[in-house]
C-alpha positions in Angstrom: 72.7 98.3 75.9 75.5 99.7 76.8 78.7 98.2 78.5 82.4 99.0 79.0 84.4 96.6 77.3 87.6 94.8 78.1 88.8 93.9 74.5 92.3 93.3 74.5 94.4 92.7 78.4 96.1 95.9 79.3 95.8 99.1 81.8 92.4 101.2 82.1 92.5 103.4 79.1 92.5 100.2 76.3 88.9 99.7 77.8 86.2 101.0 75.3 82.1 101.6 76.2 80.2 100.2 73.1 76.7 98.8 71.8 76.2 95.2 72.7 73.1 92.7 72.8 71.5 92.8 76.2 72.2 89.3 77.4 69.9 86.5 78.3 69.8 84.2 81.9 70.2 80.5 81.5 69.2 78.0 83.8 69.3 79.7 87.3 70.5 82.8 86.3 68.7 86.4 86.4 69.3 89.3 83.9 69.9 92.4 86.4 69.0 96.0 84.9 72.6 97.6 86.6 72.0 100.7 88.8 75.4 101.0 90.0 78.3 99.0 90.6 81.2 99.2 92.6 84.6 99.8 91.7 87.6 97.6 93.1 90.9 96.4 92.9 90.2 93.1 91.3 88.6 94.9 88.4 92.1 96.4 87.3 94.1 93.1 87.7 91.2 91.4 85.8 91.9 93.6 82.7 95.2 93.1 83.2 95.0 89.4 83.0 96.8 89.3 86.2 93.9 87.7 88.0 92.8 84.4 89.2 89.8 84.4 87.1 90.1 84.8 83.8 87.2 85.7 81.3 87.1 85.2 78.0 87.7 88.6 75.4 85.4 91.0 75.3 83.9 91.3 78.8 83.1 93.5 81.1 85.0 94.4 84.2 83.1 94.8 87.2 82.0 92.3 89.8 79.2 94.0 92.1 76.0 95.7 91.2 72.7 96.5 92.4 69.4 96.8 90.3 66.4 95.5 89.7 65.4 92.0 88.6 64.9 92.5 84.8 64.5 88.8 83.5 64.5 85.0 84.8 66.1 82.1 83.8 64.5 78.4 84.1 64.7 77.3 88.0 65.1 80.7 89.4 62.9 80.8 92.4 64.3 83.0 95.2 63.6 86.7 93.3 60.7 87.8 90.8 61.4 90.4 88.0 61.0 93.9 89.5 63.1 93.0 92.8 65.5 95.4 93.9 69.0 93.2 94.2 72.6 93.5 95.2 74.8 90.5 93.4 78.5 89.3 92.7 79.0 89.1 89.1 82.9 88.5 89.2 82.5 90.8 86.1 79.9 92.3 83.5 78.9 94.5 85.8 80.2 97.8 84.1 77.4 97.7 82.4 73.7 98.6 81.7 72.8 94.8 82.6 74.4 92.0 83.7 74.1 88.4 84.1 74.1 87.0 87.7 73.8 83.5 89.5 70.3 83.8 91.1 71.8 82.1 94.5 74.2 85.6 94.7 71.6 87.9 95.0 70.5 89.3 98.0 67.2 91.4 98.4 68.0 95.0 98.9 66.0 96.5 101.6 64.1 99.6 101.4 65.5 102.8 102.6 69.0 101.9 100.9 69.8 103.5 97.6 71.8 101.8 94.4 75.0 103.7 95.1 75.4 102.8 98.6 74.3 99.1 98.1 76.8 98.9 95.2 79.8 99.7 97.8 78.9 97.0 100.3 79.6 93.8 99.3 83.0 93.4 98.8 84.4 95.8 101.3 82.1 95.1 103.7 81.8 91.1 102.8 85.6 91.0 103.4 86.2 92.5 106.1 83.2 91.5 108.8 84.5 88.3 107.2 88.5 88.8 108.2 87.2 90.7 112.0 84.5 88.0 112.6 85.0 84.5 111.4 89.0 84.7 110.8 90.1 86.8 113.5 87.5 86.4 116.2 87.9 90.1 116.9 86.9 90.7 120.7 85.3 93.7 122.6 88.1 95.8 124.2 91.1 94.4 121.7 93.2 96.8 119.7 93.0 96.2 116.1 95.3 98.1 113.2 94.4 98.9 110.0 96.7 99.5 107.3 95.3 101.4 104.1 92.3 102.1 106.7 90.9 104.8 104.4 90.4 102.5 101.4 87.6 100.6 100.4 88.2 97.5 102.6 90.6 99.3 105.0 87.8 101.8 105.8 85.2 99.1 106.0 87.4 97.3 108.7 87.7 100.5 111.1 83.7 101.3 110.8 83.2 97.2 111.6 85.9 96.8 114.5 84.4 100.2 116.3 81.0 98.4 115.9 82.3 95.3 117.5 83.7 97.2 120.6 87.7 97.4 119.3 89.9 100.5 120.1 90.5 101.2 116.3 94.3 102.7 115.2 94.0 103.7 111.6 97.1 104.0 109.4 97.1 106.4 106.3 99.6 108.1 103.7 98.0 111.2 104.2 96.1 114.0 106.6 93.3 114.0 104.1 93.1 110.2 104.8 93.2 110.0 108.4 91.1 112.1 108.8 88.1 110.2 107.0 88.8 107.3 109.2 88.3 109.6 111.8 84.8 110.3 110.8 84.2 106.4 110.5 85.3 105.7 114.6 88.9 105.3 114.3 90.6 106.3 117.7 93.8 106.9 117.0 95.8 107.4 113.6 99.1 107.3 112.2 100.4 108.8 109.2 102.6 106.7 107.5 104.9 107.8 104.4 104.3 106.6 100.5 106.2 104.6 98.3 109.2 102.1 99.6 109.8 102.6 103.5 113.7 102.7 104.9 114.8 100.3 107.6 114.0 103.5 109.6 111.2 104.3 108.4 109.8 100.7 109.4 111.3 101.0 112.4 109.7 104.4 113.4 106.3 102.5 112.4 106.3 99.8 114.2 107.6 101.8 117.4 104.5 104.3 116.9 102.1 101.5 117.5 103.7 100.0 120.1 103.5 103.4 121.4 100.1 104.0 120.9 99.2 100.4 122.5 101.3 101.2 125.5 104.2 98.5 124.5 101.8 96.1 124.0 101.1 96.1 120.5 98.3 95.7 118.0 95.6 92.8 119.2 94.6 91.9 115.6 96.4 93.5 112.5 94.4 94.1 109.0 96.6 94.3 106.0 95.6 94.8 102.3 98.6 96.5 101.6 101.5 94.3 101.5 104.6 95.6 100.6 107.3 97.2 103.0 104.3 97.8 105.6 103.9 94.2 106.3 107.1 93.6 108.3 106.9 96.5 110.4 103.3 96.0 111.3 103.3 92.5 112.3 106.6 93.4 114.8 103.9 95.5 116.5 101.6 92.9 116.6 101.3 91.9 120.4 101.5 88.5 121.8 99.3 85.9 120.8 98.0 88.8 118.0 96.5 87.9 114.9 97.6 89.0 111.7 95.4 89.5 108.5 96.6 89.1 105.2 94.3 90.8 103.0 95.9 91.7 100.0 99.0 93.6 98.4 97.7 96.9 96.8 100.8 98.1 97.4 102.3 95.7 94.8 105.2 93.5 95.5 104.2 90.2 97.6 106.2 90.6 101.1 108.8 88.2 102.4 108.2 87.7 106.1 110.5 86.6 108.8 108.9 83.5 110.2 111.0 84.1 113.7 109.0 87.0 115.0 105.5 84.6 114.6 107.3 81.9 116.8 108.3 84.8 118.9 105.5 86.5 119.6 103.5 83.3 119.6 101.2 85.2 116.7 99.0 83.8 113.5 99.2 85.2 110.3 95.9 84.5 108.7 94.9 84.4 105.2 91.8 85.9 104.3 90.3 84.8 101.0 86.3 86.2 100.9 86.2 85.0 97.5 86.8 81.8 98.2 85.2 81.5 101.8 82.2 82.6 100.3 81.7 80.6 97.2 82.4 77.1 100.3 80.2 78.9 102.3 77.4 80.6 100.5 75.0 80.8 103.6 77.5 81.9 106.5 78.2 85.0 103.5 74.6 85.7 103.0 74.6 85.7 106.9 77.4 88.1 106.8 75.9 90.5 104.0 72.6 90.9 105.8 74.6 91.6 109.4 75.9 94.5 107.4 72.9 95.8 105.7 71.0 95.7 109.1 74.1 97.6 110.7 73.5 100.1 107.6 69.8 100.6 108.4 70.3 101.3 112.0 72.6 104.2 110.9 75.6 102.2 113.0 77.8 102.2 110.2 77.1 104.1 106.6 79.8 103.1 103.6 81.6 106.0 102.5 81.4 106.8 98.3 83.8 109.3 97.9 83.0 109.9 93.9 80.3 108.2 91.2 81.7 108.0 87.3 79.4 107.2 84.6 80.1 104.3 82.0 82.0 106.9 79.9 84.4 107.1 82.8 84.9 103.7 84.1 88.9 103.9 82.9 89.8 106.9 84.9 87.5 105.0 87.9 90.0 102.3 87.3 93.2 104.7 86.9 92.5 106.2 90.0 92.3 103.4 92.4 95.3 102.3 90.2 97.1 105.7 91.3 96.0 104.9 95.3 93.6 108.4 94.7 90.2 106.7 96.4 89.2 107.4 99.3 86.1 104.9 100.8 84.5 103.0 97.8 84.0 104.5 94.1 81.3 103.8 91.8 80.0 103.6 88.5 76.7 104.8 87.9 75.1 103.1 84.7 71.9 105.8 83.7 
């Protein structure tokens, strides 16, 4: 088979796509014949060796597929060989098959194609996670989303309009706003690249307290850390609830504790990766929510490009570069 390999830590373009044995499923394991799998920003850090997890050389970046059921290991009851599958690999999934825990999988219905499926669990995963079980997002709250037009940031405005939330979207570009627009948000800001001026952090924060009447933002989703995060959670309103979803900007922000104590806010960490693994059923729970939500045409995940295995680097350099809009994927045949 074929797989994109990860033979020596370092950006995108050191990976390689070479012949390697197909692998075999051990005690409660399943072989998965990859469709698709979805790109994200844990598969760059992984290469990078800047990740929590880290695999041994050569492996396979990529960490969710769907397929079909190809082979079973010893104890593997749940699925049969032929099933159509989404799973979490953590990686190996850039690749014509993968090896996956046989409690990760979750049937994929009919009437949902490999491409979409592929772009669901992580994005999706995290954030009806961070809107339902960390933030308790209510009907009639305002909820801002930083980076709204990325995988998870875009995810997070199609989920909170679903859940009844007036939904401001923040964007560095027209282009990107206007996607959100398409996925429910209600109002959007445009927000300038690279480091922000005290100014320019300023005029952010006042522009959502403007568009929430003074009041400020309900619930705040961040996975973009950086100079954003300051500015965004001064327009959090009282009692608000801020998300900390990740830093794809970069640098880790230093926040001033004062303006939680006096805006009587939480800043919340959200860790899917972790919830998930403590609580395997209230994710499957989660996964399938979503999936019906897909089916009933109430939310549809946005792929904005497919790459095949060939491509997989410039997949990588381009989420790198902040160039995705909605989810990317690599197609595997």
């Amino acid at each position: 088979m074929k797989a994109v390999l990860c033979k020596e830590f370092g950006p995108p373009d050191t990976l390689v796509v070479e012949d390697v044995p197909s692998p075999h499923p051990g005690d409660g394991q399943v072989v998965i014949d990859v469709k698709a799998c979805g790109v994200n920003f844990p598969d760059i850090l992984i290469i990078e060796n800047k990740y929590q997890f880290k695999p041994p050389l050569p492996f396979s970046p990529g960490g969710e597929v769907a397929g079909i059921v190809k082979e079973i290991g010893s104890g593997v009851e749940n699925v049969q060989i032929g099933d159509r599958v989404i799973a979490t690999t953590g990686w190996g999934g850039f690749a014509q098959e993968a090896l996956a825990e046989a409690d990760k999988l979750i049937p994929l219905p009919p009437g949902l194609d490999d491409v979409t499926a592929a772009a669901i669990v992580f994005a999706y995963g995290t954030s009806i996670h961070a809107l339902k079980d960390r933030a308790r997002l209510q009907a009639g709250e305002t909820l801002l989303v930083l980076g709204a037009a990325g995988g998870v940031g875009l995810a997070a405005v199609a989920l909170g309009k679903v859940m009844g939330a007036r939904v401001i979207a923040a964007a560095s570009s027209q282009e990107k706003l206007a996607v959100t627009r398409d996925h429910g948000a209600d109002h959007t800001i445009l927000y300038p690249t690279g480091s922000l001026s005290r100014e320019q952090q300023k005029a952010f924060s006042n522009e959502v307290k403007s568009a929430t009447k003074g009041q400020g933002a309900d619930v705040v989703y961040d996975p973009v850390g950086g100079d954003y995060s300051e500015p965004a959670l001064r327009a959090t309103g009282w009692q608000g609830r801020y998300l900390v979803v990740g830093f794809a900007s970069g640098p880790i922000p230093h926040i001033p504790l004062n303006l939680v104590l006096l805006k009587g806010c939480q800043i919340v960490g959200v860790f899917w990766g972790a919830w998930s693994a403590r609580n395997p059923s209230n994710n499957r729970a989660n996964i399938e929510e979503v999936l019906d939500l897909c089916l009933s045409g109430k939310i549809k995940p946005y792929v904005s490009a497919t790459y095949p295995l060939e491509r997989a680097h410039q997949a990588l350099n381009d989420m790198a570069a902040r160039k995705v809009k909605g989810k990317i994927v690599v197609v595997t045949q």
